[in-house]
VEXNU-976552 format. One record per residue (C-alpha): x, y, z; residue in three letters. Coordinates in nm, 2 decimals. Example, Ala and Ser with C-alpha at 12.3 -4.5 7.8 and 13.67 -1.06 7.14 Angstrom:
        x        y        z   resn
     1.23    -0.45     0.78    Ala
     1.37    -0.11     0.71    Ser
END
This chain:
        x        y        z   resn
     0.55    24.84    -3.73    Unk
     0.19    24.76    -3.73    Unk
     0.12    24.96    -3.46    Unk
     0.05    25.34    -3.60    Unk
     0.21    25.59    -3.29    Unk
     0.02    25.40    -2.99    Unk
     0.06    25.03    -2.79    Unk
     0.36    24.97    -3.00    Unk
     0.54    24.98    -2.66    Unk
     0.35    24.77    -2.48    Unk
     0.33    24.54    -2.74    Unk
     0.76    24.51    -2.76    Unk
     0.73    24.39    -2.39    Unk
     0.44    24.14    -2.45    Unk
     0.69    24.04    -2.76    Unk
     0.99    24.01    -2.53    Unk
     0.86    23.84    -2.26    Unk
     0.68    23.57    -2.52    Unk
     1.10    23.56    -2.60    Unk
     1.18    23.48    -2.27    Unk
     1.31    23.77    -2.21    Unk
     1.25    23.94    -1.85    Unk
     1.14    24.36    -1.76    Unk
     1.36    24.48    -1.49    Unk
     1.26    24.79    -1.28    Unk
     1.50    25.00    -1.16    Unk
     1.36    25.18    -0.87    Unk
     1.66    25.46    -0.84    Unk
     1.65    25.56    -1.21    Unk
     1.37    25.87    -1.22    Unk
     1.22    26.03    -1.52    Unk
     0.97    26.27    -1.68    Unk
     0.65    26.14    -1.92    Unk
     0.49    26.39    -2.11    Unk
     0.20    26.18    -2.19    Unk
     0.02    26.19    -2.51    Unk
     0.27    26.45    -2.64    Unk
     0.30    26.30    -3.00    Unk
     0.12    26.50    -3.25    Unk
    -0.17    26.26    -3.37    Unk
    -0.12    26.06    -3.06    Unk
    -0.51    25.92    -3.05    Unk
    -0.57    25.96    -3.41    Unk
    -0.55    25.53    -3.44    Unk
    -0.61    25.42    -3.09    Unk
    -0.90    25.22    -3.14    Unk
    -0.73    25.05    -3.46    Unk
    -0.39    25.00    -3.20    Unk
    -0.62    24.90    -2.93    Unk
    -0.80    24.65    -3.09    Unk
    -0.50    24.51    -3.28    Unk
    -0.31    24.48    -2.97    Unk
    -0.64    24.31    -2.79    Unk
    -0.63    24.02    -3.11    Unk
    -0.27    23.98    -3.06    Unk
    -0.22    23.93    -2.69    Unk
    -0.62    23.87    -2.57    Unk
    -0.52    23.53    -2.46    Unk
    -0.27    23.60    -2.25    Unk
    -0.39    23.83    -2.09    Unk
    -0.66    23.62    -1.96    Unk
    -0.47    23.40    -1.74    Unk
    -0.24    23.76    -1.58    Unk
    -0.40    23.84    -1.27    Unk
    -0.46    24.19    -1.17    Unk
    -0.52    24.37    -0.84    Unk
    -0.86    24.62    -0.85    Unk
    -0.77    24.96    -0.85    Unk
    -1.06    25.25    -0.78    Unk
    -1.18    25.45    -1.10    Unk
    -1.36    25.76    -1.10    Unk
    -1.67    25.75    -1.30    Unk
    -1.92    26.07    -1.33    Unk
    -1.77    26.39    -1.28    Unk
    -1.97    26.64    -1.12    Unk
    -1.91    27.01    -1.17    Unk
    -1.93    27.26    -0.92    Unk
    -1.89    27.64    -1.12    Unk
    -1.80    27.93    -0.93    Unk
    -1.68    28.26    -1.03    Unk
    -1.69    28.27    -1.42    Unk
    -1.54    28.49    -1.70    Unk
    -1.50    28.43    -2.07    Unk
    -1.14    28.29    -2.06    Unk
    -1.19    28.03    -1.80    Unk
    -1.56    27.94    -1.90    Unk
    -1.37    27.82    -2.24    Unk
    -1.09    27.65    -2.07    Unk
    -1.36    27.44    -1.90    Unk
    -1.55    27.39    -2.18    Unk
    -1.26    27.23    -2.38    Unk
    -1.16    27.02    -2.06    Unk
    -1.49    26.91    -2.00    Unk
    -1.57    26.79    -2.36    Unk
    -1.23    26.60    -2.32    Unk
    -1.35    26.42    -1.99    Unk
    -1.63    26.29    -2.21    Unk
    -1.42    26.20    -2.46    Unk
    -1.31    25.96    -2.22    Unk
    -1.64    25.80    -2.15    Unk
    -1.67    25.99    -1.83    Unk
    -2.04    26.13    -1.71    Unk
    -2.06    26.51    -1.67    Unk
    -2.36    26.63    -1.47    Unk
    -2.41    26.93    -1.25    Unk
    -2.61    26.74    -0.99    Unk
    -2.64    26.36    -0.93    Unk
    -3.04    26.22    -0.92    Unk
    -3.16    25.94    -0.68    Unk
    -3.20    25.74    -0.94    Unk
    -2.86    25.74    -1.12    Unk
    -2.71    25.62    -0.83    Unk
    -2.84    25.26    -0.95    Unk
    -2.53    25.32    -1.18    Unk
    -2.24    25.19    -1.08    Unk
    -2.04    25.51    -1.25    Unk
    -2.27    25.74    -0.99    Unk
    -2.16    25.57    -0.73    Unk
    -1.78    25.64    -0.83    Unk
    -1.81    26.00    -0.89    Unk
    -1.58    26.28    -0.79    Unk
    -1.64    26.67    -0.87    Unk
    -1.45    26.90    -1.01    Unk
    -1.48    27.25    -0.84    Unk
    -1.39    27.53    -1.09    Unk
    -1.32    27.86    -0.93    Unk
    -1.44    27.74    -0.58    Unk
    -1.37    27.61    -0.26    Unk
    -1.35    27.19    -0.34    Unk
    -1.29    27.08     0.01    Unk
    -1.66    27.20     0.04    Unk
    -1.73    26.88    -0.22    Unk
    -1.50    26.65    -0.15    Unk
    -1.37    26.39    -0.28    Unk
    -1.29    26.64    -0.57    Unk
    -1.00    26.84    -0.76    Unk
    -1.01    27.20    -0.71    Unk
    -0.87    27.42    -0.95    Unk
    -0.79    27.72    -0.83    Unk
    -0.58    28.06    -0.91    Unk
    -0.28    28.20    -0.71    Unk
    -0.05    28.40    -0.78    Unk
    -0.15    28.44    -1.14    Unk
    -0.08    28.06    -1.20    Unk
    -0.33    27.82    -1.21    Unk
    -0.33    27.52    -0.96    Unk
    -0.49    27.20    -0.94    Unk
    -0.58    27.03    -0.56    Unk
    -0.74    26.78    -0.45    Unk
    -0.94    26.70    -0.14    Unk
    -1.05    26.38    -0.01    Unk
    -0.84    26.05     0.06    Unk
    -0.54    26.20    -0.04    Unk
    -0.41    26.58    -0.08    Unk
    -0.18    26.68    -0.38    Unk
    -0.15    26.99    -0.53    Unk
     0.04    27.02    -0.89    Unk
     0.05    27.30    -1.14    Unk
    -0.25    27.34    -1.38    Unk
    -0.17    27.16    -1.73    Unk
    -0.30    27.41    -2.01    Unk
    -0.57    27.30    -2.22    Unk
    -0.70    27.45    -2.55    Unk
    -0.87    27.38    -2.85    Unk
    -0.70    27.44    -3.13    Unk
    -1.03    27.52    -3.36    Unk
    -1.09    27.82    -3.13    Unk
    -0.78    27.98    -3.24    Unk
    -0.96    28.31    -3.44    Unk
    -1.13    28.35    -3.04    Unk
    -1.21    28.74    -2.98    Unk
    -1.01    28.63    -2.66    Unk
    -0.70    28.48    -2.83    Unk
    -0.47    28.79    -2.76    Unk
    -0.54    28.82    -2.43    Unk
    -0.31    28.65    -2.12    Unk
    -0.49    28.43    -1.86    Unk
    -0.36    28.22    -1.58    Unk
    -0.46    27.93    -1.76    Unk
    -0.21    27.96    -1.98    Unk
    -0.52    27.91    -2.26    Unk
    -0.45    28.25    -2.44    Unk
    -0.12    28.18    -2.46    Unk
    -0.22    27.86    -2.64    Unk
    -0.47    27.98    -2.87    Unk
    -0.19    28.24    -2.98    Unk
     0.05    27.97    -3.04    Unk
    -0.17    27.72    -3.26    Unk
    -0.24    28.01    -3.50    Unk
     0.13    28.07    -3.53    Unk
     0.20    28.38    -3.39    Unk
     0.51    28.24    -3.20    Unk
     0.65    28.01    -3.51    Unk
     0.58    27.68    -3.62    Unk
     0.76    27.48    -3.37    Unk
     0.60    27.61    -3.11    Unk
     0.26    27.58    -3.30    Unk
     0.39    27.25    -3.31    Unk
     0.48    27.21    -2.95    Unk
     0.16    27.35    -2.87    Unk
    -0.07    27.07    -3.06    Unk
     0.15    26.81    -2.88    Unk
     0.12    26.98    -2.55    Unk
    -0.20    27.16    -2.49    Unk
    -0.43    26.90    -2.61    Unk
    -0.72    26.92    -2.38    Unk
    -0.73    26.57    -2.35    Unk
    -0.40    26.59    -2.16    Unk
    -0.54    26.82    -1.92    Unk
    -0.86    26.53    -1.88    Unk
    -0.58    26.28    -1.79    Unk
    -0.41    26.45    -1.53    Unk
    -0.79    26.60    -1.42    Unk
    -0.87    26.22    -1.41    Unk
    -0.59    26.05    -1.27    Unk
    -0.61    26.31    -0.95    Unk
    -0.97    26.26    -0.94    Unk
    -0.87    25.89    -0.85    Unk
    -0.64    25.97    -0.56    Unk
    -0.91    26.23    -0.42    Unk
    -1.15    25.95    -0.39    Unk
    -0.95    25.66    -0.35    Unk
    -0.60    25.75    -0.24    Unk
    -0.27    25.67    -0.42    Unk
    -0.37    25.28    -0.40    Unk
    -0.73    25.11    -0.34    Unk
    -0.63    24.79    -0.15    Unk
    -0.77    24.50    -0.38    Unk
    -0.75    24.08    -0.40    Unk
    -0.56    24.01    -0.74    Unk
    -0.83    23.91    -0.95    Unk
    -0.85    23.76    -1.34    Unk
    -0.88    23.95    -1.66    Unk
    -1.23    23.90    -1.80    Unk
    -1.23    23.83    -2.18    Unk
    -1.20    24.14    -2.39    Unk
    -1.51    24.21    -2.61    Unk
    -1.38    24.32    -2.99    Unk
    -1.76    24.32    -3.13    Unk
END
């Protein structure tokens, strides 16, 4: 009950194993996640974050973990542009920083002396990504949007709509748009009701689009696994 709509899971198993209790996983059972769906899911993360990081800090420690590859900087390659899709970008890409994530147009000689340089990935937006790869392409076909990626690994899953909810009174918001973000601006305001103005704020955060943006960024430039030794936790700062 501490926790405020975040970590409260993982907490339960950190509580249940400290029980003696054992996680089993059941590799036939298969389900869907709609991450970060919760309205207000981020509002307290750093407070659950650094809660859960006093509680369990210590055990952690000692848990090994195998190295995984991370995407850093995100560079963005633009292509064909129009007013709709220039402000679905803009919302995703303000979510990728959100994150921590670099956003540049162009990596210099000298950024490469940072380590999050050297991890980078683009995002082609309208063009051809395997031009740039590793990368995630998003394209359009069929008057859905698509997201593919190019490099280590090649997936291709259905565009997650992203839209900021401020933007809502947009000279664009009536319009319809493979992006689905017209659609979304329409719904916050509450032309289609209030549950699905609700469903929409749970849904078409644009930090939800980041993570999936993110998370195939990974497998572009890394595959679905980066072979690693099982290494130890360093300490977790809470200053």
């Amino acid at each position: 009950a501490a926790f405020r709509n975040g970590f409260e899971d993982a907490d339960l198993c950190m509580r249940a194993h400290a029980d003696g209790f054992k996680a089993r996983y059941v590799a036939g059972s298969h389900f869907a996640h709609y991450e970060g769906a919760t309205i207000g899911r981020f509002e307290w993360e750093n407070e659950n974050e650094r809660l859960f990081y006093r509680r369990w800090s210590a055990v952690l420690a000692g848990v090994p973990r195998t190295e995984r590859g991370e995407v850093g900087a995100i560079v963005v390659r633009r292509g064909t542009s129009d007013e709709t899709g220039d402000a679905v970008l803009g919302d995703l890409l303000e979510a990728i920083r959100s994150y921590g994530h670099p956003v540049v147009e162009r990596i210099a000689p000298w950024q490469r002396f940072d380590r999050r340089f050297r991890t980078a990935a683009t995002l082609a937006w309208n063009c051809d990504g395997a031009a740039f790869a590793p990368s995630v392409e998003v394209l359009v076909r069929d008057g859905a949007a698509r997201v593919r990626t190019h490099g280590a690994a090649s997936v291709e899953v259905p565009w997650m709509p992203c839209a900021d909810a401020s933007r809502a009174d947009r000279a664009f918001a009536g319009k319809r748009d493979a992006y689905g973000y017209a659609d979304l601006l329409a719904a916050y305001s509450g032309a289609y009701g209030e549950e699905q103005a609700q469903d929409a704020r749970r849904t078409g955060a644009p930090r939800r689009s980041a993570m999936r943006v993110l998370d195939l960024a990974r497998v572009a430039r890394f595959g679905f696994e980066r072979p690693g030794k099982a290494t130890a936790n360093s300490p977790v700062d809470l200053s």
